[in-house]
N, C-alpha and C positions, 0 to 999 in steps of 0.2 A: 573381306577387305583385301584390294591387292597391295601384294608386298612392295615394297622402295626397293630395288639395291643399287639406284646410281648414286655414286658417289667424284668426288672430286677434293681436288688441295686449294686451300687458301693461302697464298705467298703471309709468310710468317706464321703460321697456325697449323692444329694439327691435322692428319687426314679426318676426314669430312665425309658426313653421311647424312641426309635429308628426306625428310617423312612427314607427312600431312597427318596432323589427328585423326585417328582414328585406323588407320594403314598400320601395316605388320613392315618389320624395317630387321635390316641382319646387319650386325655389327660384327666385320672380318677382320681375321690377323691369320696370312701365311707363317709358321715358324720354320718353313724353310728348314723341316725335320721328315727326310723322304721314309717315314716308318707309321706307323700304328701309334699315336699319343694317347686314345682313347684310355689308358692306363694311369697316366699323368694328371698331375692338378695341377688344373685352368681354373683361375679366380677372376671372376669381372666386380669392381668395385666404382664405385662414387665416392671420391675424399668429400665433398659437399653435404653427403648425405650423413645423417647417424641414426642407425647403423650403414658403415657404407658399402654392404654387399649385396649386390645386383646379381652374383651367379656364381656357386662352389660347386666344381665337379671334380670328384676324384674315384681313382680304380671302376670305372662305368660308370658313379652314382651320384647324384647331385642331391646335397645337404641343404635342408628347403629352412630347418632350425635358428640359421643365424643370417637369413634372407635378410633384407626392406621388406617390411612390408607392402610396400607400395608395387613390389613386381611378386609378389608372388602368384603363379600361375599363371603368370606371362612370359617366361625365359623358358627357353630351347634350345638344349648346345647339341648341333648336327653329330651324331656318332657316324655318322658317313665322313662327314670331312673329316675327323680325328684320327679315321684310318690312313686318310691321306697329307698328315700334319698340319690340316687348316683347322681354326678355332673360329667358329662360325657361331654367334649368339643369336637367336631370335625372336625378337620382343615384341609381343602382339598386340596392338589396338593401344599405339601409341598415345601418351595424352601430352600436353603442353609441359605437363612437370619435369618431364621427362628428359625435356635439353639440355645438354651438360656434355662433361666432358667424362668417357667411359674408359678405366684402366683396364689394361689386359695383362696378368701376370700367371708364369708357365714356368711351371718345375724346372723342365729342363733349358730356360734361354734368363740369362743373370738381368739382361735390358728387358725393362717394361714397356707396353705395344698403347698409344693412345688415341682413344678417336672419341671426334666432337659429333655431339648428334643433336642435329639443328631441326627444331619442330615448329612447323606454320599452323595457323589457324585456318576452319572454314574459309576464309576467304584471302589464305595463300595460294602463291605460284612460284615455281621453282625452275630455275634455267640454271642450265652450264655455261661459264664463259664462250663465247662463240654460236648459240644457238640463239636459234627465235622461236620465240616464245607470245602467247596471245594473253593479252587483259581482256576481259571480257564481261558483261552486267547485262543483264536479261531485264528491260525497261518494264516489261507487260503489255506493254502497249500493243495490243494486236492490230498494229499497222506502221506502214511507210512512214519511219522516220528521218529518210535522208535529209530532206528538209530544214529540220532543225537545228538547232545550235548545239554542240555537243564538243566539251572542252575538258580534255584530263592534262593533269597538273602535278608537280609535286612541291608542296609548300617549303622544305629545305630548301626549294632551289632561289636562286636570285632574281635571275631573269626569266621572263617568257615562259610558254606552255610549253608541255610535251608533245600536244597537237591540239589541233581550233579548228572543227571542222563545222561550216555552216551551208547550206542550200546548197550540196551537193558539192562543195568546194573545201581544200583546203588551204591552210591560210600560212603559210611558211614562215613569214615576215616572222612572226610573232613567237616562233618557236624556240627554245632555247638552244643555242649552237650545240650544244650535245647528242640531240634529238635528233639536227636536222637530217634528211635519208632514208632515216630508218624508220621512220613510223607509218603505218598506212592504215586508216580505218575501211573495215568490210564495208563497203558498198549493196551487199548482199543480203548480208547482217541486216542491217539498219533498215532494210526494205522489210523484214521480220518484225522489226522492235528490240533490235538486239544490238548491242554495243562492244563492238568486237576490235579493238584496238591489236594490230600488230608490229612488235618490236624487233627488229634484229638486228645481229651481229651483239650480241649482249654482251655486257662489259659490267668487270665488278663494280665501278659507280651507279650503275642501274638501279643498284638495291635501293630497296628503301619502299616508302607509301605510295602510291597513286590514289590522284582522286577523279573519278568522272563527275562532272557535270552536265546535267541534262538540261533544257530551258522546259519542258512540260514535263520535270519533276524534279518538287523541292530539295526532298533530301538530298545528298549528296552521297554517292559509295566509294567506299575507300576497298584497294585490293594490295596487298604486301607482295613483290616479290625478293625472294631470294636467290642469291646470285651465290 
């Protein structure tokens, strides 16, 4: 699986780190200690959790006895970065349980380091404020869909779609003024059978559900992004 390490800030919230199930993800704290800590104990806890230790390393050696069970043989504290006074965790084959908010507490610094680790399901996607970002649903339909009626949506919202795209057109009217600009369906895509919705300039309102609609198929697919 490849590793996550983008991360970003949420205005009011703590630093922020983002991983899709199943991904290996590294939870960082500089202590801004230009020496070798590698000697030092580094504690990563969950107050949520009981027991709430997620990772004890001291004098080189990590104490596996008073773990969670839930991470055992999935925590890796970098002795590379320790030499460089970063505390680097890395937790592999993330699952949903796993979202929370991760303490970092260090011998030598008296303030505790916090970061939120936010996990998507199979059918997340994750943008940074400012980037553009693809929704996207694979129809099957091995053929030219342009044609079609094809309308995503997010039901929180009040008014209007995200985008209405029908017979090769689309339909602006009808879109929610937050949308409007930034959305553009592949033209490409849909000549595949594929439903490739592009969003940009992403904004922390973006978050939340999407639903695609298809008119030559029932169900409907939901895709989460976060922002």
């Amino acid at each position: 699986m490849s590793e996550v390490t983008r991360s970003f800030v949420r205005l009011g919230e703590a630093h922020s780190v983002m991983a899709l199930v199943g991904d290996d993800v590294t939870l960082s704290y500089d202590t801004k200690q230009l020496k070798d800590i590698s000697e030092e104990t580094v504690e990563w806890s969950r107050t949520d959790l009981k027991p709430d230790l997620v990772h004890l390393h001291e004098d080189r050696r990590t104490f596996y006895k008073q773990q969670n069970p839930a991470y055992r043989g999935r925590t890796v504290l970098s002795e590379e970065d320790l030499e460089r006074g970063i505390i680097s965790l890395r937790l592999s084959r993330v699952r949903l349980a796993d979202e929370g908010n991760y303490t970092c507490l260090f011998s030598s610094v008296h303030n505790q380091y916090t970061v939120q680790l936010l996990v998507g399901g199979a059918h997340s996607v994750m943008a940074l404020v400012g980037d553009d970002v693809t929704l996207s649903y694979d129809t099957k339909q091995l053929k030219d869909i342009s044609e079609d009626t094809v309308m995503w949506s997010r039901t929180d919202l009040k008014s209007g779609f995200v985008h209405l795209h029908e017979d090769h057109e689309t339909f602006y009217k009808e879109h929610n003024p937050a949308y409007r600009g930034r959305t553009v369906l592949s033209e490409e895509d849909l000549e595949r059978g594929i439903i490739s919705l592009r969003l940009s300039r992403v904004r922390l309102a973006d978050e939340g559900n999407y639903t695609c609609l298809f008119s030559l198929v029932y169900n409907q697919y939901t895709v989460q992004l976060l922002v």
